[in-house]
C-alpha positions in Angstrom: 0.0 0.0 0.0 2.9 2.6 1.2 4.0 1.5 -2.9 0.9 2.7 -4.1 0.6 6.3 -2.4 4.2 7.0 -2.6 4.1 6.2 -6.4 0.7 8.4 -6.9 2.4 11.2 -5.0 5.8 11.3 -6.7 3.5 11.1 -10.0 1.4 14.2 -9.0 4.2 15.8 -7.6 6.0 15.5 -11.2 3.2 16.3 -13.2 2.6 19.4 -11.1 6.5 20.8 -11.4 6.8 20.2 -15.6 3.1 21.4 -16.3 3.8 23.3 -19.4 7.0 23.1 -19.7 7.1 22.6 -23.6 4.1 24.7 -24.8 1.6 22.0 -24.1 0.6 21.0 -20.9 2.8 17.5 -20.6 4.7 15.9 -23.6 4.9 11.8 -24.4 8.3 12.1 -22.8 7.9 14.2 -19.6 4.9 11.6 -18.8 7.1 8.6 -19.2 10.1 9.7 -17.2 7.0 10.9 -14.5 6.1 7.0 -14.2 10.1 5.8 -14.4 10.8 8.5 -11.6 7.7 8.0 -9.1 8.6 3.7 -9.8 12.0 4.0 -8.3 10.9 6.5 -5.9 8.1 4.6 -4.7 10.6 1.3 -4.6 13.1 2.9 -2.9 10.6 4.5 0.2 8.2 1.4 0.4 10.1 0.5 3.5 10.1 4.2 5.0 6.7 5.5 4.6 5.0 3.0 6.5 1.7 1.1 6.7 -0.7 3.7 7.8 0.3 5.9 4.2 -2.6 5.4 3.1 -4.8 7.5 5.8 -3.4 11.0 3.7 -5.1 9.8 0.8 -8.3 10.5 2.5 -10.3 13.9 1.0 -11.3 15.0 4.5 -7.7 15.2 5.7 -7.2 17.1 2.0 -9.8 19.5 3.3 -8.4 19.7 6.9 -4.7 20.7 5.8 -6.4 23.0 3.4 -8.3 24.7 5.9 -5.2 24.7 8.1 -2.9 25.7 5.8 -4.7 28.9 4.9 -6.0 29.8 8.4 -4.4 29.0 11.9 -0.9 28.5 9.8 -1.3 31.2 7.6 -2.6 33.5 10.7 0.7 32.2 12.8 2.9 32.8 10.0 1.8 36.4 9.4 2.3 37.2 13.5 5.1 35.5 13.5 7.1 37.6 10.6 5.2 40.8 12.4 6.9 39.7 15.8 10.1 38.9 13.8 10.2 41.9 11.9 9.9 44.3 15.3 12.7 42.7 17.0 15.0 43.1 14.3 14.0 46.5 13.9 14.3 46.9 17.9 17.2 44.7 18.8 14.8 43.1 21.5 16.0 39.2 21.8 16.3 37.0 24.0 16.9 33.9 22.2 16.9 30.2 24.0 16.1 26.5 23.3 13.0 25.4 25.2 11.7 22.3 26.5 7.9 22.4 25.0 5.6 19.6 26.3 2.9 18.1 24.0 0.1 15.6 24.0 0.5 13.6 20.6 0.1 10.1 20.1 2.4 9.1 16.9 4.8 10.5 14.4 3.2 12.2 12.0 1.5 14.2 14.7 5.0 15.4 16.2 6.4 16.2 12.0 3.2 18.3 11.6 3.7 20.0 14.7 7.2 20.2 14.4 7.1 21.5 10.9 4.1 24.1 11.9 6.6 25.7 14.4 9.9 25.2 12.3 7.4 27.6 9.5 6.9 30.0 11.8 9.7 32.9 11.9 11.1 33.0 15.3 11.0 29.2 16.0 13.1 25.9 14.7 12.2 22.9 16.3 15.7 21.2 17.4 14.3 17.9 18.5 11.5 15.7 18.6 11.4 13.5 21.2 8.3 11.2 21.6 9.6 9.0 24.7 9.6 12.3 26.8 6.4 14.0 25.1 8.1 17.2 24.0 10.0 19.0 21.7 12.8 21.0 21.6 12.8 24.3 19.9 14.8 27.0 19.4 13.0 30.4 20.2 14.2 34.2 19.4 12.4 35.0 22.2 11.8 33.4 25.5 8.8 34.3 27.4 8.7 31.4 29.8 11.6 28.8 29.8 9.3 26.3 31.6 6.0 26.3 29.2 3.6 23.9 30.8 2.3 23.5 27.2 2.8 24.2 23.7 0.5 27.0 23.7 3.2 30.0 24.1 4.9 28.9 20.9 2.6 27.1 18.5 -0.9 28.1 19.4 -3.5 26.1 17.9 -0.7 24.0 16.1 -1.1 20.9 18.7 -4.4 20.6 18.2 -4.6 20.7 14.4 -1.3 18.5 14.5 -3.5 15.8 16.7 -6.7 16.0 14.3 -4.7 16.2 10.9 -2.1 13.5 12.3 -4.8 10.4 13.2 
């Protein structure tokens, strides 16, 4: 199954990058080294992906990172490069690596989150570290260096990362 999406995403993924590259929309050519490419990428990461690839293929989750992508992400981005933006312009830092609890449940949970915050100006996640429920992540600045959640750094991201991540 892992195979399947894999291939289907690599395919899309190609189609999507050389979509009109020639004056048409896809040549004979680009099609066939599409297939070749997504093959041997889909061979290669059968192994890494993992059984439960399939559960992105689903149109609701399409819809859920839609609606996430273009509101609590896209509304933490834009305060994020705000907040950004007026401590380079003030020199007011205070930069620090933070131990962040969180409440998820498996991996692509923590890489959602993880990659929400890491987005966000002002933030990298360093380390994701399921056995301790938390991440590590790199602030510009620290507000509390003991957060009893992730709510001081990613907002709504833990939620979203728990209901996109199932």
């Amino acid at each position: 199954m892992s195979f399947i999406v894999v291939f289907m995403w690599s395919f899309v993924l190609w189609l999507a990058l050389t979509a009109g590259t020639k004056g048409m929309l896809w040549s004979a050519e680009e099609l066939a080294a599409g297939v070749v490419f997504s093959l041997i990428v889909g061979y290669a990461t059968r192994n890494v992906i993992g059984e439960k690839a399939g559960r992105f293929l689903s149109p609701s989750k399409w819809v859920g990172f839609i609606v996430y992508s273009l509101g609590p992400l896209f509304w933490g981005m834009v305060k994020a490069n705000l907040d950004v933006a007026y401590r380079v312009i003030t020199g007011k830092i205070k930069p620090g690596i933070v131990r962040v609890p969180v409440d998820l449940e498996n991996d692509a949970q923590y890489t959602i989150l993880s990659n929400s915050i890491t987005l966000t100006p002002g933030t990298l996640t360093i380390d994701a570290c399921p056995e301790e429920k938390a991440l590590y992540v790199h602030w510009i600045y620290v507000r509390d260096e003991h957060p009893k959640s992730s709510e001081p750094i990613s907002g709504s991201f833990e939620k979203w990362a728990r209901r996109l991540g199932k």
